[in-house]
C-alpha positions in Angstrom: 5.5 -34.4 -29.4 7.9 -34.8 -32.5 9.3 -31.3 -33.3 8.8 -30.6 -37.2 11.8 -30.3 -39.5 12.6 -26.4 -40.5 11.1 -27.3 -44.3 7.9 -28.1 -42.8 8.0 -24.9 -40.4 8.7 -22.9 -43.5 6.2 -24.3 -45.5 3.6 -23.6 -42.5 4.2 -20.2 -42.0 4.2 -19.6 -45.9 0.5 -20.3 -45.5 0.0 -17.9 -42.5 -1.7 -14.3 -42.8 0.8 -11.5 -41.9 -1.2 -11.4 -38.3 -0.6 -14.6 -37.4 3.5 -14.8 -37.9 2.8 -11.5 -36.0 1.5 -13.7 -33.3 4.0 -16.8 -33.2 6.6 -14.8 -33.3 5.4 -13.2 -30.3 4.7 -16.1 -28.8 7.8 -17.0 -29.0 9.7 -14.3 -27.7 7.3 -14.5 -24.7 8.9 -17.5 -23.3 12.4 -17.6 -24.1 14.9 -14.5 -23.6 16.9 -16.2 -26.4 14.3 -15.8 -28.7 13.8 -12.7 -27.8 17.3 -11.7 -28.1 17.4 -13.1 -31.7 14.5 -11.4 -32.7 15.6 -8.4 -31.4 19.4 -9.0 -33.0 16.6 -9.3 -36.8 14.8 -6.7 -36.3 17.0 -3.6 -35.2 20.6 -4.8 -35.0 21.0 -6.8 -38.3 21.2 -4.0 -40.7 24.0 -2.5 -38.8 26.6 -5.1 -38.3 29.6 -2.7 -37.3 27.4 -1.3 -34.2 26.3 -4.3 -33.0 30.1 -6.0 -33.2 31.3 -2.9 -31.4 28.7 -3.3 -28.5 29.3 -6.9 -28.2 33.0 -5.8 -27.8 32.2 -3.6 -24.8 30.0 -5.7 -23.3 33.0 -8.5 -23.5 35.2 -6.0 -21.6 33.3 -4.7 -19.2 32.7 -8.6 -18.3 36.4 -9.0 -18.3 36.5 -6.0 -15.8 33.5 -7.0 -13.7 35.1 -10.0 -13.5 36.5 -11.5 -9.8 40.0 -12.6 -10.7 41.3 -13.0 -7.2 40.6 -16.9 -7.6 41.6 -19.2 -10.6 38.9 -20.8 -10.2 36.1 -17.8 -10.0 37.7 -16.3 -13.0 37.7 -19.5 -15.0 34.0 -19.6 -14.4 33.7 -16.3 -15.4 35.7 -16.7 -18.4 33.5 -19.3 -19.6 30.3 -17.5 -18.5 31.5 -14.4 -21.7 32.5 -17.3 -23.8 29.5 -18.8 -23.8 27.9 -15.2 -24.4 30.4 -14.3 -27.0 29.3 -17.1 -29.4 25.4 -16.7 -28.6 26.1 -13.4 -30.4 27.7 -15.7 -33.3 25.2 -17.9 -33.6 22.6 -14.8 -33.9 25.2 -12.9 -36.6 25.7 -16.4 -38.6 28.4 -14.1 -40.2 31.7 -15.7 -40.5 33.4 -11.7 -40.6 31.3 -11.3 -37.4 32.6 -14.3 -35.7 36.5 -14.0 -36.9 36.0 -10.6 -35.0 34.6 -11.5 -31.8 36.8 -14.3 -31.1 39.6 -12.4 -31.8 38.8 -9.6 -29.5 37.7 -12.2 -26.8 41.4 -13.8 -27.0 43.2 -10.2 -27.1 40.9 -9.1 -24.0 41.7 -12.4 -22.2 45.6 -11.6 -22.7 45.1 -8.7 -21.2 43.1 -9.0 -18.6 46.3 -10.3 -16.7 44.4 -13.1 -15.7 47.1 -16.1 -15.5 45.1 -18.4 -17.6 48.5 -20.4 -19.4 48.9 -22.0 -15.7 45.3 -23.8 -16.2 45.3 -26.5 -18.5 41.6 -25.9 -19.0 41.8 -22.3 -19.4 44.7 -23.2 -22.1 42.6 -25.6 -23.8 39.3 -23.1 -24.1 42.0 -20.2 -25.4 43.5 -22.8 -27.9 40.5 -24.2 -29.2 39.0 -20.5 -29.6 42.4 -19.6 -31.9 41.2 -23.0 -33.8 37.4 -21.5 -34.5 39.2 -18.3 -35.7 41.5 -19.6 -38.2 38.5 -21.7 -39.2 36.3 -18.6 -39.7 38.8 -16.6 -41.3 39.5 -19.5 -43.9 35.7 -18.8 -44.9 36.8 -15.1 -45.6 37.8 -13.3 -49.1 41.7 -12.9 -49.3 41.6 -9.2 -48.5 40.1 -10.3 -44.9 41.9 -13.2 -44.4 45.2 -11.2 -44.2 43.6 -8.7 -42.2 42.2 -11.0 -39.9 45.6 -12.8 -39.7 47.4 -9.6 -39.1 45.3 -8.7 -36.0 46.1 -12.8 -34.6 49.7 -12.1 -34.5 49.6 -11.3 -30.8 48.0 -14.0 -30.4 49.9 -17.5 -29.5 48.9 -21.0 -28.8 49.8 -21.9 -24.8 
């Protein structure tokens, strides 16, 4: 089966009663917990960006905490593992604001954490490349933000 393109979709559910979007959107967030998230991230956490940011922050650091650091290479799993949560958040927000945000906060909590991630050339990589996606998001800001933004990266260095 050949997945339609999103103009299609949209032109489909255009032509749907009220009841039926009803029912493929919960059909869709029956069988996915991505979906679910998302729809749940458009129906009650959209409207209020600054909450949602600020419990994706603590949910960061209490990863960070959780976290078994003993082992390089336990922590760089788990390091990953909140990456890779971090920017499904993004991807839900679509907000460039949003995502300048997060990855700043996730590259301030890995400092931190006291985690000796400079020593890993992979962990060095993944910090430098997320440093890369911020200066790329914040470039997509208005000027007030982009200094702002810039001001809070100055702890921030490349390895």
């Amino acid at each position: 089966m050949k997945a339609a393109t999103l103009s299609e979709l949209k032109q489909e559910i255009a032509t749907l009663t009220p009841k039926q979007v009803i029912d493929v959107c919960m059909r869709l967030a029956k069988y996915k917990k991505e979906n679910k998230e998302l729809i749940t991230y458009l129906l009650f956490e959209a409207n209020d960006e600054e909450t949602f940011i600020k419990n994706i922050k603590e949910d960061t650091e209490a990863q960070f905490r959780e976290m078994n650091s003993s082992n390089i290479y336990l922590a760089k799993k788990s390091i990953r593992k909140i990456l890779r949560t971090v920017n499904k958040f993004i991807r839900y927000s679509g907000s460039k604001q949003t995502e300048a945000e997060l990855r700043i906060h996730y590259c301030q909590t890995l400092v931190t954490s006291g985690i000796p991630f400079r020593k890993s050339p992979v962990l060095c990589n993944l910090y430098n490349n997320q440093l890369k996606k911020i200066e790329s998001a914040i470039g997509a800001l208005h000027e007030d933000l982009q200094y702002d933004y810039k001001l809070e990266m100055n702890g921030l260095e490349k390895c």
